[in-house]
C-alpha positions in Angstrom: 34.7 -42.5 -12.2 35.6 -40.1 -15.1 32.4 -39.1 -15.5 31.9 -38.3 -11.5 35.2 -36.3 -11.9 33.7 -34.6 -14.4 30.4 -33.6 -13.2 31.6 -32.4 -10.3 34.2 -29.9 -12.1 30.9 -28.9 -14.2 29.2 -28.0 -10.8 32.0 -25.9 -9.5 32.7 -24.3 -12.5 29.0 -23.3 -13.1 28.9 -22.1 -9.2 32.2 -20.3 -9.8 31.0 -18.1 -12.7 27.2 -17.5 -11.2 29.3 -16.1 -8.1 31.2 -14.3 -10.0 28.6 -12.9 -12.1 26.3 -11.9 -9.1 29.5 -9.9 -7.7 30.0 -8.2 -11.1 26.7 -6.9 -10.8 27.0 -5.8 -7.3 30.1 -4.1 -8.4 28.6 -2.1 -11.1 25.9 -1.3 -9.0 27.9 -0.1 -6.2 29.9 2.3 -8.9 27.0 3.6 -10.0 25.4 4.4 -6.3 28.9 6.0 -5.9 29.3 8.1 -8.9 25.4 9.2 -8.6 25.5 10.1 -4.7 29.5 11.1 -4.9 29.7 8.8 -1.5 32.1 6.7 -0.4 32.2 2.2 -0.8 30.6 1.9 2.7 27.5 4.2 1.9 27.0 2.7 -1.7 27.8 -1.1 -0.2 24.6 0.1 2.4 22.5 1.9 -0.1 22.8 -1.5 -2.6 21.6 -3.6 0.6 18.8 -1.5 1.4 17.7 -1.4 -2.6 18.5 -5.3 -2.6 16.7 -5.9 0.6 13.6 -3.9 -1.0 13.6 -5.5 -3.9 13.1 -8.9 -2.7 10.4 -8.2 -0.4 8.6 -6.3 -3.1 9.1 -9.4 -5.7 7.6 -11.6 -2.7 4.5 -9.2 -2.5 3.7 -9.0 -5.9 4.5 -13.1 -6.0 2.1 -13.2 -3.1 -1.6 -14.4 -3.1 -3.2 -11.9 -1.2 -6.1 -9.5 -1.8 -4.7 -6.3 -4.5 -5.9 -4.2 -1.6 -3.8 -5.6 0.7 -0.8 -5.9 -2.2 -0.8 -2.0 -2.6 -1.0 -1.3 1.6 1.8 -3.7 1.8 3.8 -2.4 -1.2 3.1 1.4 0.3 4.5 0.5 3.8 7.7 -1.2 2.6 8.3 1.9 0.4 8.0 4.4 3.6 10.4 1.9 5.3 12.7 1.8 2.6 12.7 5.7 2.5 12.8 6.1 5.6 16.0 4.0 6.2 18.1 5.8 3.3 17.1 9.1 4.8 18.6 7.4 7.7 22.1 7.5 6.8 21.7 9.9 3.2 21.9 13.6 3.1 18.6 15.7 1.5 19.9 16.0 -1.8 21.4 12.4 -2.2 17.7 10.7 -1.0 16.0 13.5 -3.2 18.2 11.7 -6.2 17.6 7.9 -5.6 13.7 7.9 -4.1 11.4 8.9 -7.0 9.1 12.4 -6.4 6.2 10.2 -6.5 7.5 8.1 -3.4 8.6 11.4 -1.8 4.9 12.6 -2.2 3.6 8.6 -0.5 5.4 9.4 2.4 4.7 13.2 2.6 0.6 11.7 2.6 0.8 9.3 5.6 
């Protein structure tokens, strides 16, 4: 019984201080979009989701076993999508700081 007790303190502990560990980096994150695009929590909170949200699907493309041909095509349209959505809701000079001159030039060449 001790030892049940036990395991499942271990479990929430190690649950506990992964949460809390993802969150800290989402927090230092969201300063940074802040401090970089002088915006406000709600428009850092949406420009971390949109990065997040990129980054994941990128990871799954490059993970993915599909033709490096298709990879790049794949990896081009979720960059214009990601673009386009901070340009969405970002003024000129904020997107011109967080998407890189060489994306700017992708999406200038569709």
């Amino acid at each position: 019984m001790k030892k049940l007790i036990f395991l499942v303190a271990f479990a929430v502990a190690t649950v506990t201080s992964h949460a809390q560990s993802t969150n800290g980096k989402q927090s230092k994150q969201m300063l940074s979009i802040q401090s970089a695009l002088d915006v406000d929590s709600v428009v850092a909170l949406r420009v971390y989701h949109v990065q997040d949200d990129y980054k994941a699907e990128l990871e799954r493309i490059v993970k993915s076993s599909i033709v490096d041909s298709v990879k790049r095509e794949a990896i081009k349209s979720l960059i214009i999508k990601r673009n386009k959505e901070l340009r969405s809701f970002l003024t000129i000079s904020q997107s011109e700081k967080l998407i890189p001159s060489i994306e700017r030039s992708i999406q200038n060449n569709k």
